[in-house]
Structures are given as C-alpha cells and as structure tokens.
N, C-alpha and C positions, 0 to 999 in steps of 0.2 A: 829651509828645514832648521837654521840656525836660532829662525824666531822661536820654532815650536820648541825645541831643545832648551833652550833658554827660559821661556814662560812655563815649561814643565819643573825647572825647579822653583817656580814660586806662586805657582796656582792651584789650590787642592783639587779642583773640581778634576784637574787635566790628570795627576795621580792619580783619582778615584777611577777615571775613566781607561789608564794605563792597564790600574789592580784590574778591572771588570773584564780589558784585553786577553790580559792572562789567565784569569779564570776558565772564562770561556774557550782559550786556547784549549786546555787541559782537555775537558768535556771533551770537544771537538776534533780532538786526536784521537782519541782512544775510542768513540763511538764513532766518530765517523769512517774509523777503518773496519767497524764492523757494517755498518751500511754500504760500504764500498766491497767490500767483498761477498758479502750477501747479497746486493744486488735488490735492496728493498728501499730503492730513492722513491719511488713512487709511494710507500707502504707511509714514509716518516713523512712526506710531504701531505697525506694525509691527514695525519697525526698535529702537523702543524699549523695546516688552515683550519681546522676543526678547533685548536685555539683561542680563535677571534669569540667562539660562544660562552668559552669561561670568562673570557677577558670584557665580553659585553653585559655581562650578568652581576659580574662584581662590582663593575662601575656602576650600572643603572642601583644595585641594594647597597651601595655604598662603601666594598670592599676595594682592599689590595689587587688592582687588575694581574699583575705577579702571580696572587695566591688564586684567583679564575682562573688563571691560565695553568698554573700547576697542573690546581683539579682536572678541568678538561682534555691536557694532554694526556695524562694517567690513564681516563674512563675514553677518551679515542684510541690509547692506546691497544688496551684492553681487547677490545669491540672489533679494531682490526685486526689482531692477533688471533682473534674465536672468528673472524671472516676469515680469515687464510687459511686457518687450520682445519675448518670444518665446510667450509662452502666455497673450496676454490673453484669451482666452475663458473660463479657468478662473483668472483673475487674486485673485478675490475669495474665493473659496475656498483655494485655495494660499498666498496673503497670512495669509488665516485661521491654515491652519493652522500657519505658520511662525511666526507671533504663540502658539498656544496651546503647541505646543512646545517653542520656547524655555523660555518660563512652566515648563512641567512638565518640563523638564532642572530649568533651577534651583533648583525647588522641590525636586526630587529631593538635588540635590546639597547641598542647604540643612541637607533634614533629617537626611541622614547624616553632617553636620559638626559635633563634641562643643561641648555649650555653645552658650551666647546671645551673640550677636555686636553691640553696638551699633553698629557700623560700618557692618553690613547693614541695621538699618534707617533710617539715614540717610541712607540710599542708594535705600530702597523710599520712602520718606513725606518726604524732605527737611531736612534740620537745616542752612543756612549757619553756624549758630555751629560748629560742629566740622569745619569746612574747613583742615585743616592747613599749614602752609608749603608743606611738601614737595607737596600735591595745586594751592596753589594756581600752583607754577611750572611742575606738568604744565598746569594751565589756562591760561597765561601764554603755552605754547609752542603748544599745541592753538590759540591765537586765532591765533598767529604765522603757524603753517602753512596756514590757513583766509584767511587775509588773502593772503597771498605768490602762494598759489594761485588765488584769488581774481581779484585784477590780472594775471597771468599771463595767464587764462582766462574773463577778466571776457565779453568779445563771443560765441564762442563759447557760453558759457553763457547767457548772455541770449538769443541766435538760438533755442536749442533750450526755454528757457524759452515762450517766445509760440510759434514757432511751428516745430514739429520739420520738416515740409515744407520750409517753406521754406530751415533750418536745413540738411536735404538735398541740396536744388537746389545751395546754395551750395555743396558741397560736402564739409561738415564732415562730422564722423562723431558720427553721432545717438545710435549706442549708447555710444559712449565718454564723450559729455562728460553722457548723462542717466544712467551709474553712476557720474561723477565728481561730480554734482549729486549723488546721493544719498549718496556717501562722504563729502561735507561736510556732510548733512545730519545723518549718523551721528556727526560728530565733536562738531556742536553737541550731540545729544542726550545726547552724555556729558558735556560742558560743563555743562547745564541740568540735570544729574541731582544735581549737589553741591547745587545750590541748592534745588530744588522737590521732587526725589525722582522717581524712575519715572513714579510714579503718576500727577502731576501737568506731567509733563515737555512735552506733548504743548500742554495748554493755554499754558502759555507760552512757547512757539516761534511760537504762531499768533496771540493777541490783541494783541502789540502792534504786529504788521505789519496785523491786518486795521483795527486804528482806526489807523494812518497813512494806508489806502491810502483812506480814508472823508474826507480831506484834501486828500493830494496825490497825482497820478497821473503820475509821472515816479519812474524806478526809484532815481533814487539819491538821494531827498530820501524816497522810503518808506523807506528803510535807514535813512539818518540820525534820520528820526523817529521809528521803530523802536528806531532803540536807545536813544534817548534815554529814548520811552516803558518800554522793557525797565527802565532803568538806575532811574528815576522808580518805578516799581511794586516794584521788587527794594529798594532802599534804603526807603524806603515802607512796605511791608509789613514789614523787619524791624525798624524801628522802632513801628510796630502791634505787631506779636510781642513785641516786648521790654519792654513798657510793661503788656501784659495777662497776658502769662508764659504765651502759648499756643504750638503749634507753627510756627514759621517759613514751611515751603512752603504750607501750606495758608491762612494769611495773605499770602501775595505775591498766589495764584490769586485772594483775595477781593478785594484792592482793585485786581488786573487786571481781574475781569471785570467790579465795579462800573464802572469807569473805561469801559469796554468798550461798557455799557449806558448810561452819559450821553453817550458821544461818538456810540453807534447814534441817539439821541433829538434831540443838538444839530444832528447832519450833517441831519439828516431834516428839519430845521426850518430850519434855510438852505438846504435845496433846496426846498422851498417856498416860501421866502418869495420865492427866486428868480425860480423860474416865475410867479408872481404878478404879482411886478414887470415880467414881462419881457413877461404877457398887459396886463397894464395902458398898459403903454409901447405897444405893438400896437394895441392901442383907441384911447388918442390922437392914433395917428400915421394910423390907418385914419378917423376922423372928422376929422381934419385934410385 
C-alpha cells in the first residue's frame, strides 16, 4: 500500500481516479440509501443495464458514450417508474423486459460499430484509472445537480420514500417525486458506471448504505455513513488494484462486500449481546 500512497502523490492519472472515487462516493450515499430503504434494487438494476443501449448508440454515431448513457438512464428511468406506478401487476415482467432490451439495442449497436473500443469496456467492467478530466467535471456537475435537487426536495422525497400513502394524504404528488426519485437514481448509476462498470454498478449503490443502515437508523447519518463507507471501499480497492495489477471495479466490489459480511457478522453480535444484557438486567430486577 506504501507503493500506491507514494505514486499517488506523483501521478495525475491516480488523483484523477482518487477525485472520480469520491464523487461517486457522494452520489452513492445518499441515493443508495434511498434504494435501500425503498427496496427498489431490482427497479435501478433495470435502469442500469438498459444503459449499455445509450452507451451502444453513442459509440456507433460517434458520441460521448457518458452522454448515451446519461440519456438512456433518464428515459429507462422514466418508463420504469410509469411501469410501477401504473402496471404493477405486470411490473416484474415488463422491468424484465426493458432490462433485456436495452442489453440487445446495445449490443446490437456495439457490434456494428468498426473496431475495438477501449472506452466501451471501461465503461462495461469498470477501469477508474482512465476517468478523464473532461468526464470527471461531467461527474463534478452530475453530484451538483443531484445535491441542489436533493435539498430542494429532500421532505417530499423522504414522505414518499416510507410511506407513499401517507405521502398522498399530505397531499404531495406520489407519481412525481417516485420518478424524480428514480431520475436521481439514474444519474448516480451513470456516476457509479466510471468507477465499477455496468456490471458491477448495481452492487455498489447498495452495500454501503445497507452496512450503514445495520448501524444507524436516522436518514441522514445513513447517507453520511454511506458515503463515507462508498468513499473508504472506492479508494481501498484501488489501491488493492494498483499494488496486484488486477482490474479496478471488481476489486472495489471485493473489499465492499468483504466489509459487508464483517459488519453483517459484528452488527449480529452486538444485537446479541444486547438482548442478553438486557434479559439478564430483567432477571435481576425480577428477583429483586
């Protein structure tokens, strides 16, 4: 780890990739505690392989695969937010199929695009080290806009997080702010896509809000610890990656979910010891 600490204060590329860590942490705190508490992993994993179709379309006409992928997340987002709200019966199926579709635009548009793209796959399987300037001040502005809006619409979107009903009664509009919830959902998973890739994007939106929320159960100390968590695994892992000379994303995912399965094991074991204590303290106060 000494090497990677050392060549980080004299290599921009390994900064740039540090800056993209924390960005992405950000994002990834704060919406992935709302996917964790909503309980719609299956909804963004949608949202994220449907993806691969903007990201195959921009390449093949000669775009920013980034600004594909944008677009495409936005209008998947959309699409499954009017499937859930209005056709949940067929939710699961329809989700399906907008997930495999996506996939087979893009692939389609992949393969009739001349030439091997490295860009593409660092974008399918994750490389932070090749996070360009220019991508990582689109990520810069992507946290901006997701934060602004955020505080804007912070209550609103909490109401309809817990509890849409009641979300209702109040009078909010249910369908607006749970497709504005998933349009920000959309924007992290393009955030999360520079660092971990497609593939992997999914996993780390979700494990480091669900080992916050195995902690603390107040919304905005999960976020906070969330990102921290995010920021902790992201730097982490690429300094794991950089010392073994393996690939990047799939090193972040390893020593998230390791982290994942010691804090499932530690929380388990201070709720135990809890209850314990708390039968024991009962029995002396019951014999007393």
């Amino acid at each position: 780890m000494f090497e990677f600490l050392t060549a980080l204060t004299q290599q921009s590329f390994l900064q740039t990739a540090v800056y993209a860590g924390l960005l992405s942490s950000l994002a990834c705190g704060i919406m992935g505690t709302f996917v964790v508490l909503k309980r719609i992993g299956f909804l963004a994993g949608g949202i994220a392989h449907s993806v691969l179709a903007g990201m195959g379309a921009a390449l093949f006409f000669g775009f920013s695969p980034l600004l594909g992928a944008l677009i495409a997340a936005l209008v998947a987002a959309i699409l499954i937010g009017l499937i859930r709200l209005y056709w949940k019966t067929q939710e699961d199926t329809l989700i399906g199929a907008i997930w495999a579709v996506g996939m087979a635009i893009g692939i389609l548009f992949i393969s009739n695009t001349p030439g091997y793209t490295t860009d593409l796959m660092s974008y399918l399987f994750g490389n932070i080290l090749m996070v360009s300037q220019q991508n990582l001040w689109i990520m810069a502005l992507l946290d901006a806009a997701l934060l602004i809006t955020m505080l804007v619409f912070f209550r609103p979107l909490l109401a309809v997080a817990f509890d849409e009903e009641f979300a209702s009664l109040r009078g909010l509009s249910v369908s607006f702010f749970y497709l504005l919830l998933l349009v920000l959902v959309s924007v992290t998973v393009v955030l999360l896509i520079q660092v971990v890739g497609l593939i992997l994007v999914i996993a780390l939106l979700t494990i480091p809000a669900a080992i916050a929320g195995q902690f603390v159960y107040t919304l905005g100390r999960m976020m906070m610890l969330a990102t921290v968590f995010g920021a902790v695994f992201t730097v982490a892992g690429l300094g794991v990656s950089y010392q073994l000379d393996q690939p990047s994303g799939p090193v972040i995912i390893m020593v998230a979910s390791m982290a994942y399965i010691f804090a499932t094991i530690t929380s388990r074991a201070i709720k135990r010891g809890q209850v314990h204590k708390a039968k024991r303290e009962g029995h002396h106060e019951s014999r007393g």
